[in-house]
C-alpha positions in Angstrom: 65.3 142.7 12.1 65.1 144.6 15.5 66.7 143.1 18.7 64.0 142.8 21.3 66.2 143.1 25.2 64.3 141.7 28.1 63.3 143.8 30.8 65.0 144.5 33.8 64.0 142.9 36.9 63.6 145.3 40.2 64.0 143.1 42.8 61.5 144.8 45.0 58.7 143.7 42.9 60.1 140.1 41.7 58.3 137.7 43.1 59.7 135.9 45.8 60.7 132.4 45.3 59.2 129.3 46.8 60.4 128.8 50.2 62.1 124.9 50.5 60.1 122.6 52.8 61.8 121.9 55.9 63.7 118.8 56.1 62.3 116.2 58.8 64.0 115.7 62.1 65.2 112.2 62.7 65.5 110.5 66.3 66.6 107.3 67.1 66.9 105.3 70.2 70.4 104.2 70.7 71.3 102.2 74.2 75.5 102.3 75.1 77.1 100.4 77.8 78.1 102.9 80.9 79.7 102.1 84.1 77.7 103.5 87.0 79.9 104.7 90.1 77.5 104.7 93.1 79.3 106.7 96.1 78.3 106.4 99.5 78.4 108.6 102.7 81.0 109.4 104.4 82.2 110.8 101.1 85.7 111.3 101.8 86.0 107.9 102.9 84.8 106.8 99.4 86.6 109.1 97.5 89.7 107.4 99.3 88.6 104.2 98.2 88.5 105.3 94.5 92.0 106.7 95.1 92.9 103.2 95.9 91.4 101.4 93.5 93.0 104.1 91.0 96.4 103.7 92.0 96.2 100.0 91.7 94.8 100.3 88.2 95.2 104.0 86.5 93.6 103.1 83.8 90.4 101.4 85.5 87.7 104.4 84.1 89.8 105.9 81.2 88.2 106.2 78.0 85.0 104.4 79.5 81.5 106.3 80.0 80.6 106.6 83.6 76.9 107.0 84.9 76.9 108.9 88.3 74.4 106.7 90.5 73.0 109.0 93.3 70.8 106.4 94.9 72.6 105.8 98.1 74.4 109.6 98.5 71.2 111.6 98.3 73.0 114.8 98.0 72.2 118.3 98.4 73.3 120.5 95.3 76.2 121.6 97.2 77.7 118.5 98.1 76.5 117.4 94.3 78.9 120.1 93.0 81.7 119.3 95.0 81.5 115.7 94.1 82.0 116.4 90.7 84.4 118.6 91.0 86.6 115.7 93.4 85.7 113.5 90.1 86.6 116.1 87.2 90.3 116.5 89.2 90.5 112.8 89.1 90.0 112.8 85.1 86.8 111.0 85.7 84.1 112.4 82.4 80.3 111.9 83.9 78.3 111.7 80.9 75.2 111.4 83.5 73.6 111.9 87.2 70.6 109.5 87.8 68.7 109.2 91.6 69.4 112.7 92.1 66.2 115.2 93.1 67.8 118.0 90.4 70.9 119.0 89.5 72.2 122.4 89.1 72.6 124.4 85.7 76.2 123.2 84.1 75.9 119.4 85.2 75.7 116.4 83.1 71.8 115.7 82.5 69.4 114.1 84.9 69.3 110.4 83.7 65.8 108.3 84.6 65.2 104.6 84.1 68.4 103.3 84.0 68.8 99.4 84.3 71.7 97.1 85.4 73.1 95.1 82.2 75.1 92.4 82.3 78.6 92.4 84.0 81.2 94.9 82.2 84.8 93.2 82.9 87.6 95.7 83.8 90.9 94.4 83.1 93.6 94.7 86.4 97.1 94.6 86.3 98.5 91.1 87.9 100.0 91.4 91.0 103.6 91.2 90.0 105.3 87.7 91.0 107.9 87.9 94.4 111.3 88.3 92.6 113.6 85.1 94.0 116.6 86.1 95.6 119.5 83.7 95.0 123.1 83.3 95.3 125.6 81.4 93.5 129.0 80.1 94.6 131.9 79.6 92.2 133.7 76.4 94.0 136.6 76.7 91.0 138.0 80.3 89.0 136.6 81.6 86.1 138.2 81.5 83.3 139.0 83.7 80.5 135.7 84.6 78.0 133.6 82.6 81.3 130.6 84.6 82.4 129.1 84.4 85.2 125.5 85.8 85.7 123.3 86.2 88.6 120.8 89.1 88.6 118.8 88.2 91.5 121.4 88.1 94.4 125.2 87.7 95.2 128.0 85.7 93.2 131.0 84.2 95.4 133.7 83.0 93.2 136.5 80.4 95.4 139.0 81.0 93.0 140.1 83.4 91.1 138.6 85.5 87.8 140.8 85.6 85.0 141.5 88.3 82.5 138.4 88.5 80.0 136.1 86.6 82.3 132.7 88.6 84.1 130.8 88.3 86.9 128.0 90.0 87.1 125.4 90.2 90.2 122.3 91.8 91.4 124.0 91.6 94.6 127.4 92.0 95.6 130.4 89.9 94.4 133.3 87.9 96.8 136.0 86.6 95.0 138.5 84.8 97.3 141.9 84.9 94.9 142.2 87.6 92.1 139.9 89.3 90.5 141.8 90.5 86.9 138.6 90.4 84.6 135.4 92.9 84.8 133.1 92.6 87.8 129.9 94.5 87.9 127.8 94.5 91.4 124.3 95.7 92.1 122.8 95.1 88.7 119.0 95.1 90.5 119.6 98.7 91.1 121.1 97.8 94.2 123.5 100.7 95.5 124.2 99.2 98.6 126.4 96.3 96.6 129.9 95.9 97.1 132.7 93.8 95.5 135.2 92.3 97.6 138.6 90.1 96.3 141.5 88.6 97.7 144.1 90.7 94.9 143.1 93.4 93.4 143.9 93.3 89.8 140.2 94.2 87.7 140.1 95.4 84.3 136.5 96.9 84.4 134.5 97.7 88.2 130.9 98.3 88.3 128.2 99.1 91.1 124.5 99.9 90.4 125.0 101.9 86.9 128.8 103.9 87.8 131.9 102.2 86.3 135.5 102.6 86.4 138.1 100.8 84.2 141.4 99.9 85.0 142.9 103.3 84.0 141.1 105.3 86.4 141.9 103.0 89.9 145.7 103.5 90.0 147.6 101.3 91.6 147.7 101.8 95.4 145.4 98.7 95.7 146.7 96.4 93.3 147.7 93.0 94.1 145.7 93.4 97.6 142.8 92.8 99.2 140.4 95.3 98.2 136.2 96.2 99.1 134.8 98.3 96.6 131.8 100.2 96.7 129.2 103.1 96.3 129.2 106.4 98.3 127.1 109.7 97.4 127.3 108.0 94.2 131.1 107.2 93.4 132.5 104.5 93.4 135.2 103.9 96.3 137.9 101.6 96.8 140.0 100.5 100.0 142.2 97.9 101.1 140.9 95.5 103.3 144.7 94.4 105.4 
């Protein structure tokens, strides 16, 4: 039986194959919520308004699409240009320019019949509440493993603070016998916090966020009236006699 090979195809005279129809383009409407910013002349007097509203809420326009009403600015393509360049160094994205005459080659698109929608709420930060500055007096001592906490203002103590008691203040601390356990002033970041005391005897000092233990004071104050406090950001100590 003889083997029969097919012929070789030269792909100069093969037929060319069918080309594949084109697929169809699809559009679709889609409609997306965008806040519109609307600047007005003078322009540097509203671009210092948006500074403002900025700094009291960074995040006001983050991650939101923003519309760049033209309407009342009318500008020229200059003053079109620089306005987005004030925006763009602000991190403000415009996806858009609408009531503009034309805008210049590298600019968001020309938008046309745009409509208000209903009201898009922007969450601000609360005001923060008035922090209320108090002081608390001691009429007795404290005793040992007592605390005594105050973080919005001065402690005075009439007695005397025993070994293993605190007091700690946002303010500054009077104790008006000895002071043997651990004070710690100024713990509102308040620098300008002192700690006075009748005798000197502390286990543990503090002002602001600097401390010093009982091994580090010596003992040229001890047993005397004493001030302590903070000065280029050490803690001092002086007699008070």
């Amino acid at each position: 039986m003889s083997e029969t090979h097919p012929e070789p195809i030269d792909p100069e005279t093969a037929p060319a194959a069918a080309p594949s129809a084109p697929r169809p383009l699809s559009l679709r409407g889609r409609a997306f919520k965008a806040l519109a910013l609307s600047p007005e002349p003078p322009l540097p007097e509203w671009l210092a308004g948006l500074d403002a509203a900025l700094k009291r809420s960074p995040t006001l326009l983050q991650g939101r699409a923003v519309i760049l009403d033209c309407a009342r600015f009318k500008p020229e393509p200059d003053a079109l240009e620089t306005l987005m360049r004030e925006l763009k160094a602000r991190g403000i994205a415009v996806l858009g320019i609408e009531g503009a005459d034309a805008v210049a080659e590298g600019l968001p698109p020309l938008l046309v019949n745009g409509h208000p929608s209903e009201t898009i709420e922007i969450p601000t930060p609360a005001e923060p509440e008035p922090q209320v500055v108090t002081s608390i007096t001691v009429e007795g001592s404290v005793r040992s493993g007592q605390s005594i906490i105050n973080p919005t203002g001065d402690v005075t103590v009439m007695g005397s603070v025993s070994s293993g008691a605190e007091i700690l203040a946002g303010g500054s601390i009077h104790v008006y016998g000895a002071l043997r356990g651990r004070a710690i002033a100024g713990a509102a970041r308040n620098p300008r916090a002192r700690i006075y005391c009748r005798k000197f005897e502390p286990e543990l000092l503090g002002i602001d966020r600097l401390v010093r233990t009982a091994e580090d004071m010596g003992t040229a104050l001890r047993g005397k009236a004493a001030q302590v406090w903070l000065d280029g950001g050490n803690i001092r100590m002086a007699s008070l006699d």
